[in-house]
VMD Tcl script that draws the C-alpha trace (Angstrom):
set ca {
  {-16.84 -11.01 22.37}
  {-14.19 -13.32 22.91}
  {-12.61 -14.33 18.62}
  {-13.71 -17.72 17.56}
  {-10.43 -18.00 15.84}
  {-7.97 -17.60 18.59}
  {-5.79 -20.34 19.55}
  {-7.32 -20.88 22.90}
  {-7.91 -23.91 24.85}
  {-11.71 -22.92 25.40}
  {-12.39 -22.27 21.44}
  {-10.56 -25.85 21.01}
  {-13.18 -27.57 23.68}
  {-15.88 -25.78 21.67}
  {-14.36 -26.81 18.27}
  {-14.24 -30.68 19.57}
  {-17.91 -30.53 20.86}
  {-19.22 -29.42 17.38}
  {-19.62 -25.82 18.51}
  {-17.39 -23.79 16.93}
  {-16.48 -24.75 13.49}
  {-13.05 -26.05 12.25}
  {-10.17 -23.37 12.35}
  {-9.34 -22.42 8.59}
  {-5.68 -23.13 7.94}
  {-4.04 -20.14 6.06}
  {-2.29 -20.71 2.89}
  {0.90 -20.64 2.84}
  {2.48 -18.63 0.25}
  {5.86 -18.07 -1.42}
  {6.79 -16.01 0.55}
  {5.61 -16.69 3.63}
  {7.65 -20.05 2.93}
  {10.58 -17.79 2.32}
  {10.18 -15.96 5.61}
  {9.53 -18.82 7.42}
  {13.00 -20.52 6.58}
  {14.81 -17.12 6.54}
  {13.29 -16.88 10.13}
  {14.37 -20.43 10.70}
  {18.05 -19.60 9.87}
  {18.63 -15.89 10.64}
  {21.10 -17.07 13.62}
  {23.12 -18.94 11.66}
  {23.86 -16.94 8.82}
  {25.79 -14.42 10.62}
  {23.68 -11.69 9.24}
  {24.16 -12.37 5.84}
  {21.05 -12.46 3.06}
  {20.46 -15.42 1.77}
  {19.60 -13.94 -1.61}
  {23.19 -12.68 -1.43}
  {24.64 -16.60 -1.01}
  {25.71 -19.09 -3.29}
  {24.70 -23.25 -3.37}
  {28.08 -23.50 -1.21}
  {27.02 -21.53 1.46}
  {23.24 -22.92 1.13}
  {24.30 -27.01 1.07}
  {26.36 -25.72 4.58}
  {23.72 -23.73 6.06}
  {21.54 -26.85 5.06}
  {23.47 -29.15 7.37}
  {22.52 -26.74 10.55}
  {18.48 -26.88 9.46}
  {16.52 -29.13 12.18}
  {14.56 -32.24 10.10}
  {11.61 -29.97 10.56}
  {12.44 -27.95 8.28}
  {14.48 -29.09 5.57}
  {11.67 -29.47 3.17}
  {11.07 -26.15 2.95}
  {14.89 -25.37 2.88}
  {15.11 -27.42 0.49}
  {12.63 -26.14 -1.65}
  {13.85 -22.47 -1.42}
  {17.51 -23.95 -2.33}
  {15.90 -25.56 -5.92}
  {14.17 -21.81 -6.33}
  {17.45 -20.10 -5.27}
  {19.21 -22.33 -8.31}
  {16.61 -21.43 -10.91}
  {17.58 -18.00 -10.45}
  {21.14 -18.68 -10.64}
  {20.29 -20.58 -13.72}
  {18.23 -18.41 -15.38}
  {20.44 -15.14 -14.86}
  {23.60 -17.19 -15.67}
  {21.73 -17.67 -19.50}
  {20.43 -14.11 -19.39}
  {23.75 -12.88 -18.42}
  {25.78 -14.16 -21.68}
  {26.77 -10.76 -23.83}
  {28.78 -8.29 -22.39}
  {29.96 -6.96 -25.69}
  {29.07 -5.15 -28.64}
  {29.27 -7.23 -31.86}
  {29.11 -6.34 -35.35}
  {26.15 -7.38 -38.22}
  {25.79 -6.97 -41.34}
  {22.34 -7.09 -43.40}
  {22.32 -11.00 -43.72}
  {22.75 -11.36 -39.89}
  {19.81 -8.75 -38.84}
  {16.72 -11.16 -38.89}
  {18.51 -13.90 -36.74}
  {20.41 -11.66 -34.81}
  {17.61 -8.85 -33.80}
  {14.17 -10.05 -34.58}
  {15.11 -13.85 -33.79}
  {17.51 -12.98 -30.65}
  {14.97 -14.70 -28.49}
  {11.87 -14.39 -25.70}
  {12.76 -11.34 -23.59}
  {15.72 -10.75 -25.03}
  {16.38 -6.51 -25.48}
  {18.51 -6.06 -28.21}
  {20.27 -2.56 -28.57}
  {21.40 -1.53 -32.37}
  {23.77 1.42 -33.05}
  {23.99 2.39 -36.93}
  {26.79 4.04 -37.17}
  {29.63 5.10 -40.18}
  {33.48 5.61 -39.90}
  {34.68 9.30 -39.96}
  {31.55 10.60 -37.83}
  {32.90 11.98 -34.56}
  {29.59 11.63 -32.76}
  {29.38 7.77 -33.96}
  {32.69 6.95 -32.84}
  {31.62 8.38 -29.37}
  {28.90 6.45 -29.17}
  {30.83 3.17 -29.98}
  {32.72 3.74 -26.79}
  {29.65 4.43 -24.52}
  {27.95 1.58 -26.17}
  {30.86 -0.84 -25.32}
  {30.78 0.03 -21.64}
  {27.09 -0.20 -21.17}
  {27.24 -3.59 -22.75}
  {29.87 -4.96 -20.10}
  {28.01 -3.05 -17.62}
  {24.46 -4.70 -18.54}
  {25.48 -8.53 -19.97}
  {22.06 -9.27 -19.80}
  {21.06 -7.03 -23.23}
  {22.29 -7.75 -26.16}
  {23.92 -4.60 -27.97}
  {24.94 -4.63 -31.77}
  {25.97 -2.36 -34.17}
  {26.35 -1.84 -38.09}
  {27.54 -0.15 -40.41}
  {24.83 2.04 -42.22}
  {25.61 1.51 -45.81}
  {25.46 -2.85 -44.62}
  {22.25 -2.44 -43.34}
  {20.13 0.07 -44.87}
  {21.16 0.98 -48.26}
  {21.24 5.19 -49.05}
  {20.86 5.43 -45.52}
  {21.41 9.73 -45.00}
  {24.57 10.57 -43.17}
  {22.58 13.19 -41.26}
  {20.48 10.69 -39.64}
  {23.74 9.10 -37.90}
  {24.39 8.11 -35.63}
  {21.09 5.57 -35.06}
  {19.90 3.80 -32.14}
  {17.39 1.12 -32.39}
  {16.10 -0.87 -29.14}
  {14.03 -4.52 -29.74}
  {12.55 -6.97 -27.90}
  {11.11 -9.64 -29.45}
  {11.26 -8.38 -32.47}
  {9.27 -5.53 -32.09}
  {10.90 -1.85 -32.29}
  {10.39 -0.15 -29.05}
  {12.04 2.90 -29.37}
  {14.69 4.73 -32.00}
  {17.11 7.82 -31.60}
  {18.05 9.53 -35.34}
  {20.41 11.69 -35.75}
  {22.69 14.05 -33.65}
  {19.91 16.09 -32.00}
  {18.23 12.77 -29.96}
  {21.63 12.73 -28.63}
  {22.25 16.07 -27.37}
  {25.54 16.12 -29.87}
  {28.69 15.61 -28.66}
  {27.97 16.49 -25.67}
  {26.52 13.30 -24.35}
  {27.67 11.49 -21.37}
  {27.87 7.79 -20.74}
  {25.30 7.93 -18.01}
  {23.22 10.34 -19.93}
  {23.12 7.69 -22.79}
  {22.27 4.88 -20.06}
  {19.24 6.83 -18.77}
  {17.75 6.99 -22.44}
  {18.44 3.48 -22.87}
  {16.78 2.55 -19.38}
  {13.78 4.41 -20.52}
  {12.90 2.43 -23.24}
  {13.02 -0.58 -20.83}
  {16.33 -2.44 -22.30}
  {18.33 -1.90 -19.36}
  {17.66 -1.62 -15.69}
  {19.76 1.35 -14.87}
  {20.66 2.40 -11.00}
  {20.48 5.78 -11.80}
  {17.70 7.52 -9.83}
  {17.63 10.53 -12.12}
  {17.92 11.79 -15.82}
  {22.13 13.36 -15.38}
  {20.24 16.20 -17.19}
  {17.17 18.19 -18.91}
  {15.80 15.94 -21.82}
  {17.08 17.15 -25.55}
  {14.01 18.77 -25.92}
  {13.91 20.26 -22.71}
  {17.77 21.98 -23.40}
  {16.16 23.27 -26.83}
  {13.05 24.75 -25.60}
  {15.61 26.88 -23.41}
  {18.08 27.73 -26.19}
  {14.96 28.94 -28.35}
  {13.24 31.16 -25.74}
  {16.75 32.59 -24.39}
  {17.53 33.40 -28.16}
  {13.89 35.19 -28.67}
  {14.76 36.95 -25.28}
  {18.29 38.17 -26.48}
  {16.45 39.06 -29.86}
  {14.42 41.51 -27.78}
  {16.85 43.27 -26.42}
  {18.53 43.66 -29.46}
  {15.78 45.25 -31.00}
  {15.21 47.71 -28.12}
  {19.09 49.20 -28.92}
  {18.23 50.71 -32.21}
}
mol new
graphics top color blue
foreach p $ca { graphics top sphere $p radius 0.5 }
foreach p [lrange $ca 0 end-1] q [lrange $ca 1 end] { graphics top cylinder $p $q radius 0.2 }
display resetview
């Protein structure tokens, strides 16, 4: 049976005498919109995304666009500039700044709608804390779009324990979302930059391109320190 919805001459002779019903038009989507003009201009972009160019290249390529279809060009361009826009005032940190306890509320629960905020509670004179200063400070100009912070722990949380250092707490919107105390949820001194970026990714404040964990999670490593030690105990035991 021949498809009432084809785009044939003898369906449109059928659709004019009554017979056939009027096609449906499809919606046209996002992206179909998208596709359409990417279609429109693949030959004159040399190959090159259009996701990948800036307004420059888009008011040029805009000159080349038949009448036809420079609404639609035009419409992608205003939704290509809103994403400009909006990553340009995501993208505004790129550093780690100090607070004390007067700046916490307004810098961490205030910081703003979908804003991730990294904290690292640290103290001077802990090896493991001055480590993580340095990863922390290349993460941050690696991922400009969270904001990372740290303080010291006797200016934000009075008797704070040194054992509990160094601290990592991860907001958004002012809610705690995750929190690594202490030297263990580190892996000690041990950890790596990209170790310390996968934990961070996990909680959600950071979109990492790692495809892996670098290594076995902390508890992972200790599970196998625990049974290799009960192992070794054996054996000791079978000597005497």
């Amino acid at each position: 049976m021949q498809d009432p919805n084809a785009d044939t001459e003898w369906n449109d002779v059928l659709r004019a005498k009554g017979i056939l019903p009027p096609k449906e038009e499809k919606e046209i989507t996002e992206d179909d919109l998208v596709a359409m003009v990417e279609n429109t201009i693949e030959n004159k972009s040399k190959g090159k995304d259009m996701g990948d160019m800036g307004l420059d290249e888009l008011d040029e390529m805009e000159d080349d666009i038949d009448e036809e279809d420079e609404r639609m060009f035009e419409q992608y361009r205003r939704q290509r500039m809103a994403e400009m826009r909006e990553t340009q005032q995501r993208s505004k940190f790129g550093e780690v700044r100090e607070i004390s306890k007067s700046d916490w509320v307004t810098e961490v629960n205030k910081a703003g709608e979908g804003i991730w905020v990294i904290v690292h509670v640290f103290k001077d004179g802990i090896p493991l804390c001055k480590l993580m200063n340095q990863h922390l400070s290349n993460l941050a100009r690696k991922f400009p779009q969270t904001k990372f912070l740290r303080s010291v722990s006797s200016l934000c949380i009075p008797n704070y324990p040194d054992k509990n250092l160094p601290t990592v707490f991860v907001y958004l919107e002012g809610d705690m979302k995750k929190q690594f105390v202490g030297p263990l949820a580190f892996g000690g001194m041990n950890i790596k930059q990209d170790e310390l970026e996968w934990m961070l990714s996990q909680t959600g404040a950071i979109a990492t391109d790692l495809e892996e964990a670098p290594r076995p999670a902390v508890k992972d490593v200790m599970n196998i320190a625990i049974r290799e030690s009960a192992i070794n105990g054996d054996d000791s035991d079978d000597d005497y």
